[in-house]
N, C-alpha and C positions, 0 to 999 in steps of 0.2 A: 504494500500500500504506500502511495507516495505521502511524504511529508505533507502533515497538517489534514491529512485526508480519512475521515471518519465512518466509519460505516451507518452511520446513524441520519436521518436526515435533521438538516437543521433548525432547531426551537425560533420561531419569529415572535418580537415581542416589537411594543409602541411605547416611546419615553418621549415625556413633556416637559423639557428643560435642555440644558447645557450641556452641550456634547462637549466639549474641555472638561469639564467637573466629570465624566465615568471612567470607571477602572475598568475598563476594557482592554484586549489585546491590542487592536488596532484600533481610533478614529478615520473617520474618511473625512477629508479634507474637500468641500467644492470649492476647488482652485479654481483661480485665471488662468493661462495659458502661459503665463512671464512665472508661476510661482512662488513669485514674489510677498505675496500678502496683497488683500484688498477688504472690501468692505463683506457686511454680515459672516457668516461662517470662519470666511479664509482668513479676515481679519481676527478674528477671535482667536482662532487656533492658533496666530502666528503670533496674538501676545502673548496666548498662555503658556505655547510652548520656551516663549525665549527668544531671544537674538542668535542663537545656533543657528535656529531654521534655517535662516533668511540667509544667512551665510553658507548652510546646505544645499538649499536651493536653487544659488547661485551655481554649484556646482553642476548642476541637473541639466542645465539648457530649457528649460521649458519643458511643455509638457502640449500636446492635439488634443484638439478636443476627443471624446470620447475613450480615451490613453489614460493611463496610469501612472505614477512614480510612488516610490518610498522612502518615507527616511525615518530617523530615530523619534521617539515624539518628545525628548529634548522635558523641558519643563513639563509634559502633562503626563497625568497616569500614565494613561496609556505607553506601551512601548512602544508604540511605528504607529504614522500617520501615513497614508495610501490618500494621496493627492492625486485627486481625479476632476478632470475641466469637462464640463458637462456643456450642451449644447447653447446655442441664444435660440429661445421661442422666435420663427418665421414663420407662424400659421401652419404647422405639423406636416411639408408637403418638400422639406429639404433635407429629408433623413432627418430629422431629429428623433425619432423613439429609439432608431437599431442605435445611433450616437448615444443616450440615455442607456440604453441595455448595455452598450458597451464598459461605458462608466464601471456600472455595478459589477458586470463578469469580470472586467480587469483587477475591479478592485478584492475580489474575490481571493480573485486567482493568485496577488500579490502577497494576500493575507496568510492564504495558505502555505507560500514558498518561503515564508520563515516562522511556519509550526504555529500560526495565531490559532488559538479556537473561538474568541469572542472578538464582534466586531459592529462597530456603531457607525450609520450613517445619516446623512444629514438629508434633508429634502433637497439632491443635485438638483438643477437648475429653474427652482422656483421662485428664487427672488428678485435680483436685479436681470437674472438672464431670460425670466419672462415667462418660461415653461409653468402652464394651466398645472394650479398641485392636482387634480382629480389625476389628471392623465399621466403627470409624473409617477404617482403615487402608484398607480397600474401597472407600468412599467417594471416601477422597483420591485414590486411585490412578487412577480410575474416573473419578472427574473432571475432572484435569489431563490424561491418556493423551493423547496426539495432539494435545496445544494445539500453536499454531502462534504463542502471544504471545509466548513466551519461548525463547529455545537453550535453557538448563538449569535445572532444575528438580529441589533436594535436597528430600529428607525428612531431614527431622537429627533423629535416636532419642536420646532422653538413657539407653535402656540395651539390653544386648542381644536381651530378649527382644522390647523393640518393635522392633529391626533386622532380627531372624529374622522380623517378621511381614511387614514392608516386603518386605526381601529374597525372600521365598517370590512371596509377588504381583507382584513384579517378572518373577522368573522364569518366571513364567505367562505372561505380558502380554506376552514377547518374542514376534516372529514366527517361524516353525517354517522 
């Protein structure tokens, strides 16, 4: 069995708060594409983790959209932050859902390649980049369902209405 890979499929749960504040394996970062740090999410993670990031970061070269990178998570619990550039909302008709699936599989898959079992992600690209959260929130749900790279796997809602969105899709998605 490869590293980080479980035979078990993975617990999905819904958090209403701050993704910097969990002791999770991995955070996912929705980065900009410079990985720099920017506003909501990327900016958060990039003060809590520290002034290392940014200087990591640097090293990176960037990051495409729908692509992944890694690095240490530096000041936050967490041990590795999987910085993932999620698409800009253009009316759902420029690839953006397989770009959004992407996000999530990379970020996955990044998680797994250094032994994460828990891993918390943010609503990629629903805030400044535009993407409708119902249909973001389908996406994510739809694409992590039944991995088997990680035990658990948070969606962390920074309010309640994207919790109630999470939360409804969850309760679909359970077995009857």
């Amino acid at each position: 069995m490869a590293q980080g890979m479980n035979k078990d499929i993975a617990v999905l749960s819904v958090v209403e708060g701050d993704i910097t504040t969990l002791d999770v394996d991995v955070v996912v970062n929705a980065a900009n594409s410079s990985l720099l740090g920017g506003g909501g999410v990327d900016g958060a993670i990039h003060r809590a983790a520290g002034p290392e990031l940014v200087h990591h970061c640097r090293q990176l070269g960037g990051c495409r959209t729908g692509e992944a990178k890694i690095t240490p998570g530096f000041g936050l619990l967490a041990r590795w932050i999987v910085h993932t550039v999620g698409p800009v909302w253009k009316g759902g008709h420029k690839g953006e859902a397989e770009l959004l699936a992407s996000c999530y599989r990379g970020s996955l898959e990044l998680a797994a390649s250094v032994g994460a079992r828990t891993i918390a992600f943010p609503a990629i690209s629903t805030g400044v980049y535009g993407y409708p959260a119902a249909a973001a929130a389908e996406i994510a749900v739809r694409t992590v369902a039944g991995s088997r790279l990680v035990s658990s796997i948070h969606f962390v809602c920074f309010d309640a209405s994207t919790r109630r969105i999470y939360k409804a899709l969850l309760t679909d998605s359970e077995p009857a």
